[in-house]
C-alpha positions as CSV (number, residue, x, y, z in Angstrom):
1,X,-16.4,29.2,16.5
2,X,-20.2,30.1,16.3
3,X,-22.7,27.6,14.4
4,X,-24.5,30.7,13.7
5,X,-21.6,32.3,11.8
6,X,-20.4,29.2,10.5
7,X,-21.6,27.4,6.8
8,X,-22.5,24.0,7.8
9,X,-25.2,23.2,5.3
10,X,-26.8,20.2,6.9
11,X,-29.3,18.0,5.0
12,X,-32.2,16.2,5.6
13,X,-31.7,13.6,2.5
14,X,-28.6,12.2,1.2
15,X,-28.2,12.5,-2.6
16,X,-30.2,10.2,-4.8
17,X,-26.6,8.6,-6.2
18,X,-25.2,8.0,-2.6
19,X,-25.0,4.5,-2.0
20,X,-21.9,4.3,0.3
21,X,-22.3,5.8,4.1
22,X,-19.4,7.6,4.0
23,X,-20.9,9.6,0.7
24,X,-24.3,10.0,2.0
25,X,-23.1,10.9,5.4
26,X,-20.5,13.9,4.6
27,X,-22.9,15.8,2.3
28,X,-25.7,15.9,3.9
29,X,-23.0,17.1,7.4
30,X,-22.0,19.5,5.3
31,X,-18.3,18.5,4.5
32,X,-18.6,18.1,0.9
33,X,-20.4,19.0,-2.3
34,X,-20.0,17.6,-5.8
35,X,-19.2,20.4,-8.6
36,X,-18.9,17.2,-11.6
37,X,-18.5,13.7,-11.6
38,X,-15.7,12.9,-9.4
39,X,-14.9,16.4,-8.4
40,X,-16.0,17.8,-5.2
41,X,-15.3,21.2,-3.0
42,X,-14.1,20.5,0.6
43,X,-16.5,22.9,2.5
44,X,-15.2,24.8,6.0
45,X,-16.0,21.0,8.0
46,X,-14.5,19.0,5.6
47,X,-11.7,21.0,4.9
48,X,-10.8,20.8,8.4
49,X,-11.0,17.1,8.7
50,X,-8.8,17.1,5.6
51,X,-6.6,19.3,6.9
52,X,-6.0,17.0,10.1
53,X,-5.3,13.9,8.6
54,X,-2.9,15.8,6.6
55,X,-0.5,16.9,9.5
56,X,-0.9,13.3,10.9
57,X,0.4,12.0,7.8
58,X,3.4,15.1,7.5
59,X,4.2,14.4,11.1
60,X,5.0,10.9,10.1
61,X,6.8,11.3,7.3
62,X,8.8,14.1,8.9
63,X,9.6,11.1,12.4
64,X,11.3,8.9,9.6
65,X,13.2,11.9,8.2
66,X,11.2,12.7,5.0
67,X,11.6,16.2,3.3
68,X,8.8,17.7,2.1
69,X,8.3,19.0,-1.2
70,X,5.7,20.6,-3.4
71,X,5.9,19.9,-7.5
72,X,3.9,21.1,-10.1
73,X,0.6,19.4,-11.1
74,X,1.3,19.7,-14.7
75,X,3.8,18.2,-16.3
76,X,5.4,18.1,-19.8
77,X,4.3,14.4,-22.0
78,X,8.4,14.2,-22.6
79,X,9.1,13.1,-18.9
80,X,6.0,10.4,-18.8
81,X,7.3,9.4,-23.0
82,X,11.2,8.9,-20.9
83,X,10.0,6.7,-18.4
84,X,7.8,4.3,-20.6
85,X,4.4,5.1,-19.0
86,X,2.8,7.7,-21.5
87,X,1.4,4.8,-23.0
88,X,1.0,2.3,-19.9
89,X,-1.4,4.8,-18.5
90,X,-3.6,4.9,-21.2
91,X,-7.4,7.2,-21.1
92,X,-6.9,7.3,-17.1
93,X,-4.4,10.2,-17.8
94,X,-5.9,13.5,-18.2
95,X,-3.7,15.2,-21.7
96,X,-3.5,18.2,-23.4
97,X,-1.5,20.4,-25.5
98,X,-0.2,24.4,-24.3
99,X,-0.5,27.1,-27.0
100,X,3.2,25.7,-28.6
101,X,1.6,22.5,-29.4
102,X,3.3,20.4,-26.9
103,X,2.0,17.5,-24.5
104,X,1.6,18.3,-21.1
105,X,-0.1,15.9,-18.9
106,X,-2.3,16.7,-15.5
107,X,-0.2,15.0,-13.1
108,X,-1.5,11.1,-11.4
109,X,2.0,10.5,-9.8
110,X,5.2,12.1,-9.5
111,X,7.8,9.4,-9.8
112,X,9.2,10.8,-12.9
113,X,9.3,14.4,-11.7
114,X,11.3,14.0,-8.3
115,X,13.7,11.3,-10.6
116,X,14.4,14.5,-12.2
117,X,15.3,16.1,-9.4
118,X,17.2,13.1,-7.8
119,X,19.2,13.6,-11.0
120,X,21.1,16.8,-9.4
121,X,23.0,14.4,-6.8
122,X,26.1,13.1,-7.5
123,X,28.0,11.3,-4.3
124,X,26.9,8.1,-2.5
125,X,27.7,10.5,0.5
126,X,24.2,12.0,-0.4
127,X,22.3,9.3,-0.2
128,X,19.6,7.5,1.1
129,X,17.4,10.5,1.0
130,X,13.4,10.2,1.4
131,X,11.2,13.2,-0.2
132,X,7.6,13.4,-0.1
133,X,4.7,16.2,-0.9
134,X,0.9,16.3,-0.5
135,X,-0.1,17.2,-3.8
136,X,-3.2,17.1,-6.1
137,X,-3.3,14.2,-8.4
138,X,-5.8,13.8,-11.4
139,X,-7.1,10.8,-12.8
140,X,-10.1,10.2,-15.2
141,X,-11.7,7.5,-13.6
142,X,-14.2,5.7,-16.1
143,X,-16.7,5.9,-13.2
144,X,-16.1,8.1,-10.2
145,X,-18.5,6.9,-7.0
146,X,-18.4,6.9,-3.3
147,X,-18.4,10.5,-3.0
148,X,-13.9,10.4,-1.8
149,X,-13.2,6.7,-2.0
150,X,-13.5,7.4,-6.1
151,X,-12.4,10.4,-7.6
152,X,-10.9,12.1,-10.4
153,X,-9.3,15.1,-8.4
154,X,-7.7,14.3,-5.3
155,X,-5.2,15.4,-2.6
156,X,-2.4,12.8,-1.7
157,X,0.9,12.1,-0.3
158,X,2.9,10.8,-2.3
159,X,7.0,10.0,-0.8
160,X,9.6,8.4,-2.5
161,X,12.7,7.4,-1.5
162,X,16.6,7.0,-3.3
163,X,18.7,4.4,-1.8
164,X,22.4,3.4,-3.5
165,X,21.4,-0.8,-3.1
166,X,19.0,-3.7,-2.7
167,X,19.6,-3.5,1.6
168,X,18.9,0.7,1.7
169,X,15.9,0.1,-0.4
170,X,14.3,-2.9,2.1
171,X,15.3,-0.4,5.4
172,X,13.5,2.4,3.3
173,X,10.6,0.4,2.7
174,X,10.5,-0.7,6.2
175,X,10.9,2.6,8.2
176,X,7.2,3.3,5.7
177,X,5.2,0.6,6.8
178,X,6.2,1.4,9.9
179,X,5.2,4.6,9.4
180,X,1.8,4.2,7.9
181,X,0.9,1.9,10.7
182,X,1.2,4.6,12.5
183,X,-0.5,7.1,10.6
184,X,-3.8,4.7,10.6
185,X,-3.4,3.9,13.9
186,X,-3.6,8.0,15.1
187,X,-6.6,8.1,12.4
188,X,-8.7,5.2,14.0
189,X,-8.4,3.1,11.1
190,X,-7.8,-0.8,11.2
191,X,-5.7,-1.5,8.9
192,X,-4.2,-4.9,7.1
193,X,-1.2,-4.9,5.2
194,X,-1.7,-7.1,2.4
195,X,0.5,-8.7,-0.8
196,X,-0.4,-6.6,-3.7
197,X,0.0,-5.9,-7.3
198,X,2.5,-3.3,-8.9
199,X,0.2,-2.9,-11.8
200,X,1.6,0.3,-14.0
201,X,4.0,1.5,-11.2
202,X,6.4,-1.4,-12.0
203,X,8.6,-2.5,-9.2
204,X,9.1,-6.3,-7.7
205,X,6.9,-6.0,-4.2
206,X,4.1,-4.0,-3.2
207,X,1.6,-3.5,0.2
208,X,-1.3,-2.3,0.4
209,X,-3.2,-0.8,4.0
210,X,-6.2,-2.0,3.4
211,X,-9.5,-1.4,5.8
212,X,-12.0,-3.5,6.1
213,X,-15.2,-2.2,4.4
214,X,-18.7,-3.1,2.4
215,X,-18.1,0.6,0.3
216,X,-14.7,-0.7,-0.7
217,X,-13.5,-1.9,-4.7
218,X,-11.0,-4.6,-3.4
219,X,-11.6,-7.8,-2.4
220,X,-8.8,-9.6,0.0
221,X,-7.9,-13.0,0.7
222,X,-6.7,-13.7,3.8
223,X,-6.3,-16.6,6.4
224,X,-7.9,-15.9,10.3
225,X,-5.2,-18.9,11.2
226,X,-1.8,-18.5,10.0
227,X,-2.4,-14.3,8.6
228,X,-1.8,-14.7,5.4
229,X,-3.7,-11.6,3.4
230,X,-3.3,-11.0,-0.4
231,X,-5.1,-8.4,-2.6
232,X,-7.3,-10.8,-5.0
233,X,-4.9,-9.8,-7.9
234,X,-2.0,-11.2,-6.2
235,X,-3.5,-14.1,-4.2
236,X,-3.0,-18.0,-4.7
237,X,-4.5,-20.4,-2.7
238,X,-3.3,-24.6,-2.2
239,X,-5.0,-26.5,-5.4
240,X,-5.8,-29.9,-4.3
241,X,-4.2,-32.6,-5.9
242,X,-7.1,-34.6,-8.3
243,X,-6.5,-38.4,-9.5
244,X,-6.5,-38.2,-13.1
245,X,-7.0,-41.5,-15.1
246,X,-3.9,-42.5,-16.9
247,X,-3.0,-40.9,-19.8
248,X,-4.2,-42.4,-23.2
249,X,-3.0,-41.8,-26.9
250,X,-4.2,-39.1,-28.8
251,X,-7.5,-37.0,-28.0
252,X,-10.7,-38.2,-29.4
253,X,-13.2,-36.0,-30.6
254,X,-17.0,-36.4,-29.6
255,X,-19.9,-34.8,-30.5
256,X,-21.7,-31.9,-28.3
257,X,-24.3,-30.6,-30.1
258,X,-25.8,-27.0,-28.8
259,X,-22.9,-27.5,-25.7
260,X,-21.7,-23.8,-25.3
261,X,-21.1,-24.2,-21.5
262,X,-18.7,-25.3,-18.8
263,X,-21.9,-25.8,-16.9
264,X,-23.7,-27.7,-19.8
265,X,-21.0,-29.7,-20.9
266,X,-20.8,-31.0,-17.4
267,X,-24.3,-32.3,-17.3
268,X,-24.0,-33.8,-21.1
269,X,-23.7,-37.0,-21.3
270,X,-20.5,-37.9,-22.2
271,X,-18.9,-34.7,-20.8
272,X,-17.2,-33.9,-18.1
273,X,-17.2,-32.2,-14.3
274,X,-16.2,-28.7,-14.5
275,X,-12.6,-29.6,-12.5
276,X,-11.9,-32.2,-15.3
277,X,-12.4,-29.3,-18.5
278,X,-10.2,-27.1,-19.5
279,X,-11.8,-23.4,-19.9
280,X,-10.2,-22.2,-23.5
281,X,-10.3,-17.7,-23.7
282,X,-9.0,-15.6,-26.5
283,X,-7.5,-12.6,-25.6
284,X,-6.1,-9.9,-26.7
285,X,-2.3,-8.5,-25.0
286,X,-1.0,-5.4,-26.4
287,X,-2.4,-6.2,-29.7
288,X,-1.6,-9.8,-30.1
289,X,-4.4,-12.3,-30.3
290,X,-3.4,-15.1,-27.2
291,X,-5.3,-18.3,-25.8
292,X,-5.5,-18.6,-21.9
293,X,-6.3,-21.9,-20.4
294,X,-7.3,-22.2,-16.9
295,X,-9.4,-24.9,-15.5
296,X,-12.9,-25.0,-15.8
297,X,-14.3,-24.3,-12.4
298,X,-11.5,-21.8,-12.2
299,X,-11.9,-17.9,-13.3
300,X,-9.1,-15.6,-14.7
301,X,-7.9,-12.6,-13.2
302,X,-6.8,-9.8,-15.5
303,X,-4.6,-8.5,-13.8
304,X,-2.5,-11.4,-12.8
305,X,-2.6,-12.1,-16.7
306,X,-1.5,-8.7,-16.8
307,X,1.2,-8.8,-14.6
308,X,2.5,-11.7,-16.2
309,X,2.7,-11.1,-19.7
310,X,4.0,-7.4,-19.0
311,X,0.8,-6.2,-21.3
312,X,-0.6,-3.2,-21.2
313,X,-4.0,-3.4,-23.2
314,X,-6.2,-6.6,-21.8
315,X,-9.0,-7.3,-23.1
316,X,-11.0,-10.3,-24.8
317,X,-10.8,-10.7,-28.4
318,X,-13.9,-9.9,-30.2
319,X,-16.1,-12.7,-31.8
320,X,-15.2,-12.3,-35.4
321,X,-12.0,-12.7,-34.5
322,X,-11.9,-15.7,-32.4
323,X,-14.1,-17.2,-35.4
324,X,-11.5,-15.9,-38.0
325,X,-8.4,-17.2,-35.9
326,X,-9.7,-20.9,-34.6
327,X,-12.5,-21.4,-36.9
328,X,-14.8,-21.9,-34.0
329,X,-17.0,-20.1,-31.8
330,X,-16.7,-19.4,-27.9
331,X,-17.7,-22.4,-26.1
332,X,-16.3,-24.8,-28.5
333,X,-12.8,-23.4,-28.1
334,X,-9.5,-25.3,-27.0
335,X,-5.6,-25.1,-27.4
336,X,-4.6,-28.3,-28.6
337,X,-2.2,-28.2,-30.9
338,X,-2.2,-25.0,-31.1
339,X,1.1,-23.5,-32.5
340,X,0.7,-20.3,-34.2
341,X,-0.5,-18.2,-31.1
342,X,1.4,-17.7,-27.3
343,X,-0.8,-19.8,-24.7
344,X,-0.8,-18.8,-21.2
345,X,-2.0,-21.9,-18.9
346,X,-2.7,-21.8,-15.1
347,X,-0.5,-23.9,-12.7
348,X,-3.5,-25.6,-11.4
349,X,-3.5,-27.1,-15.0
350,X,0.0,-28.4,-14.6
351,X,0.2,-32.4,-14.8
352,X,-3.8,-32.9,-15.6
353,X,-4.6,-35.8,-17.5
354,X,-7.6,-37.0,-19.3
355,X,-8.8,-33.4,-19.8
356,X,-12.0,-32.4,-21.3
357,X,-11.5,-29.0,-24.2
358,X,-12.8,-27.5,-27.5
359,X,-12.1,-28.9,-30.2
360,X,-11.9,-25.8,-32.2
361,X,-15.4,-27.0,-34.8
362,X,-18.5,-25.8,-33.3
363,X,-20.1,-28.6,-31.7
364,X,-17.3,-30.7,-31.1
365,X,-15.0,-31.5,-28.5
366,X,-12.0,-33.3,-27.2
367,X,-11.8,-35.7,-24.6
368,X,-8.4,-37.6,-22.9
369,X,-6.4,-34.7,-23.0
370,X,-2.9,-34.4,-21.6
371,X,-1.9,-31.1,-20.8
372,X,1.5,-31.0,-20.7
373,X,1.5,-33.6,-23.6
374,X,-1.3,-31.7,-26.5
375,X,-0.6,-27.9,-25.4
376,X,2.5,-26.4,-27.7
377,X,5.4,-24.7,-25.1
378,X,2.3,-23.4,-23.0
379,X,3.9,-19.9,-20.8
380,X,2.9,-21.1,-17.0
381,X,1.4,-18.5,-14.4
382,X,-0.8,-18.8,-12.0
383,X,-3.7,-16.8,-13.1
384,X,-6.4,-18.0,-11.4
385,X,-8.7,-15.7,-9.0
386,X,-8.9,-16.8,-5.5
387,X,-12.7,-18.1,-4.3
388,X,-13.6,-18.0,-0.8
389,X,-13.6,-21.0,1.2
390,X,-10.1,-22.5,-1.0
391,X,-7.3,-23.7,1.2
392,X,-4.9,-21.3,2.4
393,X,-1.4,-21.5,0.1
394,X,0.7,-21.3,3.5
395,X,-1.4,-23.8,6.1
396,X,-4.4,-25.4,4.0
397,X,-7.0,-23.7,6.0
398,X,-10.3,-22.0,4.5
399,X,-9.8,-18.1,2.9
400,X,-12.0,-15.9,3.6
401,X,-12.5,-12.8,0.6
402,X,-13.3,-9.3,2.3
403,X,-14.3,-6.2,0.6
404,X,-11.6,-3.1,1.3
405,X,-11.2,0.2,1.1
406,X,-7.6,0.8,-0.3
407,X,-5.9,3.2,2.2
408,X,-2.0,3.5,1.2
409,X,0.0,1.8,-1.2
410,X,3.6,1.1,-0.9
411,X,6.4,-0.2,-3.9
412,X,9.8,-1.0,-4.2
413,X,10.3,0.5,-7.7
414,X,13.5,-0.7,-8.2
415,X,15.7,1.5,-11.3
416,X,13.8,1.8,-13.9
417,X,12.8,5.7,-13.2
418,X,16.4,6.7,-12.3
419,X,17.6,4.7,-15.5
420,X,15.2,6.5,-17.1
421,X,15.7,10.0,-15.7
422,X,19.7,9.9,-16.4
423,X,20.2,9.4,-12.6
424,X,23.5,8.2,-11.0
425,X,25.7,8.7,-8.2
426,X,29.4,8.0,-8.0
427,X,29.7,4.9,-5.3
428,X,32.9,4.6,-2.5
429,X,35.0,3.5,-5.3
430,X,34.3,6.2,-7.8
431,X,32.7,4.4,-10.0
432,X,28.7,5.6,-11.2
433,X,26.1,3.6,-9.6
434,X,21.6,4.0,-10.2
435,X,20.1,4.6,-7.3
436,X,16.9,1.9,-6.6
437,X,13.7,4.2,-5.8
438,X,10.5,3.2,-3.5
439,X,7.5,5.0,-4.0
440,X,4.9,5.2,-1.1
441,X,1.4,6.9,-1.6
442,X,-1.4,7.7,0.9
443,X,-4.8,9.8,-0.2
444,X,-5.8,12.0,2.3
445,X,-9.7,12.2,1.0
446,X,-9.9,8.9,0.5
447,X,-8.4,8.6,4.4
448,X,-10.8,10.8,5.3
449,X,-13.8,8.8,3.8
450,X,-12.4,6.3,5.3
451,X,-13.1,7.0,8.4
452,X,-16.5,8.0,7.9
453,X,-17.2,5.2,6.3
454,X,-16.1,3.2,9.4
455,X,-17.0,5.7,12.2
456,X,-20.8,6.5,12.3
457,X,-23.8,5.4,13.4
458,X,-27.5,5.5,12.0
459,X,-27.5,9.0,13.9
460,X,-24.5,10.2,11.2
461,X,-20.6,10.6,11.8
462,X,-18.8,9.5,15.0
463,X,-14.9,11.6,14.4
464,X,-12.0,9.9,16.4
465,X,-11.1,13.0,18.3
466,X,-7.3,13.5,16.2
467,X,-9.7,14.2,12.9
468,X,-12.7,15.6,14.2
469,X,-13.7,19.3,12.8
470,X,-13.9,20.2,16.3
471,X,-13.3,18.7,20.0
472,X,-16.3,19.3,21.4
473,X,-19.8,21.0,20.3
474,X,-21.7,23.4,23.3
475,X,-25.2,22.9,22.5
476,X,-27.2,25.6,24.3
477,X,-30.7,24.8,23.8
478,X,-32.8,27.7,23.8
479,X,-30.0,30.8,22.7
480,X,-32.4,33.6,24.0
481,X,-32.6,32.6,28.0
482,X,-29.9,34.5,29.4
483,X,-28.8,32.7,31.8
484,X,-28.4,29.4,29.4
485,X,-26.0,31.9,26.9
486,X,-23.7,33.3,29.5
487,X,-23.5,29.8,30.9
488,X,-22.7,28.3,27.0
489,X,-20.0,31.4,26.9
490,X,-18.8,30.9,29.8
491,X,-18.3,27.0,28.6
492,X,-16.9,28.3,25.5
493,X,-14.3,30.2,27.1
494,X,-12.8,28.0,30.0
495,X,-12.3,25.1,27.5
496,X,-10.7,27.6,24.6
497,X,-8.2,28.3,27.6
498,X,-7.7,24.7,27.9
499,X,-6.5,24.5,24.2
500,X,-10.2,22.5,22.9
501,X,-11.2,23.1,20.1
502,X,-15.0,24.2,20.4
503,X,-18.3,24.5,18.1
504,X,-20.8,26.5,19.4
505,X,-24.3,26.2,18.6
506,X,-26.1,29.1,19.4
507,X,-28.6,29.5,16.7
508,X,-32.2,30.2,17.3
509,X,-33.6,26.6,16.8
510,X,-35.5,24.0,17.9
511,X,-33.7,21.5,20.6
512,X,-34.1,18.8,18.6
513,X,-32.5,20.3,15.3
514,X,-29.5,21.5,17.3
515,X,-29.2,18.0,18.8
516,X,-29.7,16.2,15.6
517,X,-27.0,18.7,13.6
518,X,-24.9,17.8,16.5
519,X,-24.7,14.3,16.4
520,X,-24.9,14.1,12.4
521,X,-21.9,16.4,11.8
522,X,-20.0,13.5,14.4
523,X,-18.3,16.1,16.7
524,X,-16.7,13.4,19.5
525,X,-18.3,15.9,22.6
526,X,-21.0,17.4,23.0
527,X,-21.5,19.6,26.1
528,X,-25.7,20.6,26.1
529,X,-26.8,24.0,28.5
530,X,-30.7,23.5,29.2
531,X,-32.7,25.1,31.4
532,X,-33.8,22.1,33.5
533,X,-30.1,21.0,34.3
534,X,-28.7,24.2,34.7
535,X,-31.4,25.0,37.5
536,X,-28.9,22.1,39.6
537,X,-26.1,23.7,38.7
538,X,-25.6,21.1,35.6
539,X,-24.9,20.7,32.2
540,X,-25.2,17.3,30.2
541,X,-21.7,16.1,28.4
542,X,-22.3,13.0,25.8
543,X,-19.2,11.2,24.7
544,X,-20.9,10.5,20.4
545,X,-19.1,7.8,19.5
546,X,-20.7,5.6,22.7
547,X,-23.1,7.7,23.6
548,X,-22.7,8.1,27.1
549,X,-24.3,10.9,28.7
550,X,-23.9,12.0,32.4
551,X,-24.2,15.5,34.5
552,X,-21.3,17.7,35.1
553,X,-21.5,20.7,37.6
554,X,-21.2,23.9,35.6
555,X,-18.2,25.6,37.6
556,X,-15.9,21.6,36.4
557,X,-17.7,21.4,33.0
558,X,-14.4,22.7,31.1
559,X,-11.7,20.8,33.2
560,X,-13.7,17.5,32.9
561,X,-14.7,18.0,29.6
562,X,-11.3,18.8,28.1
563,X,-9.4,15.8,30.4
564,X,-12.2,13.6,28.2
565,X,-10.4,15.0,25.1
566,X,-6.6,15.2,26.4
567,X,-7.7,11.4,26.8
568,X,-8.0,10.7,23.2
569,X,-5.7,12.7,21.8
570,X,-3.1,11.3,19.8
């Protein structure tokens, strides 16, 4: 392809908003521009990049045996109201009535719709089956950013598989994570595979692929000695045993005047060190007001609480109504004796003695607690979030908490979508049996910003060759000297014979604009025809990603340059 035909829109400045490199970078290539918040058109660059991490994640799914499908984007409210989740995914669904008045929903997931469709089998002998499709999904992110990590309108592939038992389900799931280390593997993406949260997809287990990344919205735990790695929702981490003083009778309350603090209290004398209090919140789950107690030093994290409970609306309870409820105001809060509300109390609280809390009057509170003893049929959990540096859960050595970029996301659903949908299958004995589902989702945008974000340099992109818009880029530097344009076609033809993929710059420009498109749109190759080197017979090929540069003889520039390429092929 010409550059000169070609609309590659190239930029000087990256948009005011752009903070990560993977945003900045592939607007200002030309590979993307934003029509609304959280909505952007894949231009002819981008759309090629998208396009090839696409067939590396179909060829994938298609090794394991997947079918593909395609489903509609927009789906009737009945099917989400069926399977429980019209009102688990609250305003993050997009909603809207047709012209007969009835709810139809822009579609974030399709486990409902191919449960539908599972529902047409009727033999175990049909079974397992595994069905995917790359689809749009829509989702009204309260605050769309990072140009593809965060968006409202996206492409993904979304697979899902229908096993009779337990056994098919794990071998499913399996032959997946197999799969996907594959698919970041051919995409040049380092990937961990991490414990994570179900949140509203329900299910008992769930990994995330999760690259390593400062532009990412996840933080991981995990363990350089013994490997364990947990999204911070799901990790734990060892709590060390502390000596508590014996037990004493009841609590006694003391005097903290102006104390409103886990910080002050433990600098007031009389108080206590944060490890030895006993943080009090009041929160709100699904409507019902609810204490959570978690030690002082330690912080809550939502959505373990969320997990948990099985709530679908968290969120802390308003002043006025802690004040009407307790009789007290944040900071002199506690749960002792508490019966009239559910409490939810960390594990790390398990067993502590000689506790510090609210006393539930403003300016008061309770020393010589006994947890176990003063809290009324407490629900345990462990709800604490993870802090770097805590001691590993499996061999006691220091976590470490790294920001990720979410890449693929598989569950093990269980039945509650085919129980839903009205789906069974007649086992060996004749008898009707639920298939168990596993749902396994990968976004190709976000893939693709992935890699941006974690291939470039402070010259712009650096494509693995399997993704890259084009193999290699012929950069002839002055396009009206003859003998540098038939030498550039000449180029251009021997390798298109060779199967590369070429991008031919041959636009009337400066050198040093053509070089610096070149290098900022990432193309892996980049072959340059000047008049100096060609007067030896030469032309100049630079590998991007390293840039190494050497002289190639004109009449072996195709066959070296495309054995560079069939190198790094997938």
């Amino acid at each position: 392809m010409r550059w000169s035909d070609s609309f590659i829109p190239t930029l000087r400045d990256a948009p005011a908003d752009a903070t990560a490199a993977s945003h900045q970078l592939l607007v200002r290539a030309g590979f993307i521009r934003q029509l609304h918040s959280g909505h952007y058109s894949l231009l002819p660059l981008g759309l090629r990049v998208h396009n090839k991490v696409a067939d590396i994640v179909r060829a994938e799914m298609d090794a394991i045996g997947a079918q593909e499908f395609l489903l509609p984007a927009m789906h009737p409210g009945d099917l989400w109201r069926r399977s429980g989740r019209w009102g688990v995914m609250g305003s993050e669904m997009f909603r809207l009535r047709d012209r007969n008045d009835a709810d139809v929903v822009l579609g974030m997931t399709h486990e409902e719709v191919f449960a539908t469709l599972a529902a047409e089998m009727s033999s175990y002998r049909e079974l397992p089956q595994t069905w995917y499709q790359i689809q749009t999904k829509f989702r009204d992110e309260p605050r769309p950013r990072s140009g593809l990590l965060r968006v409202r309108e996206f492409m993904m592939k979304d697979s899902y598989s229908f096993d009779m038992n337990e056994a098919g389900l794990d071998d499913s799931f399996e032959a997946h994570r197999e799969a996907y280390h594959k698919v970041f593997k051919r995409l040049g993406l380092e990937v961990m595979a991490v414990q994570a949260s179900s949140g509203a997809m329900g299910g008992d287990a769930s990994v995330e692929f999760m690259v390593a990344s400062p532009a990412g919205e996840d933080d991981v735990a995990r363990c350089s000695h013994c490997g364990y790695r947990a999204n911070i929702e799901r990790a734990r981490a060892a709590v060390l045993s502390l000596d508590d003083p014996p037990a004493g009778g009841v609590p006694e309350r003391f005097a903290t005047p102006g104390i409103r603090t886990i910080e002050a209290l433990a600098s007031f004398e009389g108080g206590a060190p944060a490890d030895r209090q006993i943080k009090t919140m009041v929160m709100v789950l699904d409507d019902q007001l609810t204490l959570v107690v978690l030690r002082g030093d330690h912080q809550l994290n939502l959505q373990k609480l969320a997990d948990c409970s099985g709530a679908i609306d968290v969120r802390p309870a308003t002043a006025t109504d802690t004040l009407a409820e307790l009789g007290a105001n944040p900071g002199s809060l506690g749960a002792v004796g508490i019966d009239h509300l559910p409490i939810y109390a960390d594990e790390a609280l398990r067993g502590r003695r000689s506790m510090t809390t609210g006393a539930n009057v403003d300016d008061w509170h309770l020393r010589g607690v006994d947890v176990e003893r003063d809290l009324v049929d407490p629900r345990w959990a462990d709800l604490r979030e993870v802090a770097a540096g805590e001691a590993c859960v499996d061999c006691g050595n220091p976590l470490e908490i790294v920001r990720c970029i979410e890449a693929g996301h598989i569950f093990k659903l269980g039945r509650k979508y085919c129980e839903a949908m009205g789906v069974s299958v007649l086992d060996d004995h004749g008898v009707a049996q639920t298939p168990i589902m596993g749902s396994y989702g990968i976004g190709i945008g976000r893939a693709m910003a992935a890699v941006a974000e974690t291939h470039h340099d402070e010259r712009g992109l650096c494509w693995p060759v399997a993704v890259a818009p084009f193999e290699v880029v012929i950069t002839v530097l002055d396009a009206s000297d003859e003998a540098q344009s038939a030498a550039g076609d000449e180029l251009r033809s021997g390798l298109a014979a060779l199967g590369v993929d070429c991008l031919y710059d041959d636009r009337p420009l400066r050198p040093g604009v053509k070089l610096a498109d070149a290098e900022l749109v990432g193309v892996p190759y980049r072959v340059t025809v000047g008049a100096r080197s060609l007067a030896q017979g030469n032309v100049e090929l630079m590998q991007r990603s390293t840039r190494e540069t050497r002289l190639v003889s004109v009449n072996e520039a195709a066959a070296v340059t495309a054995a560079e390429v069939n190198a790094f092929r997938d």
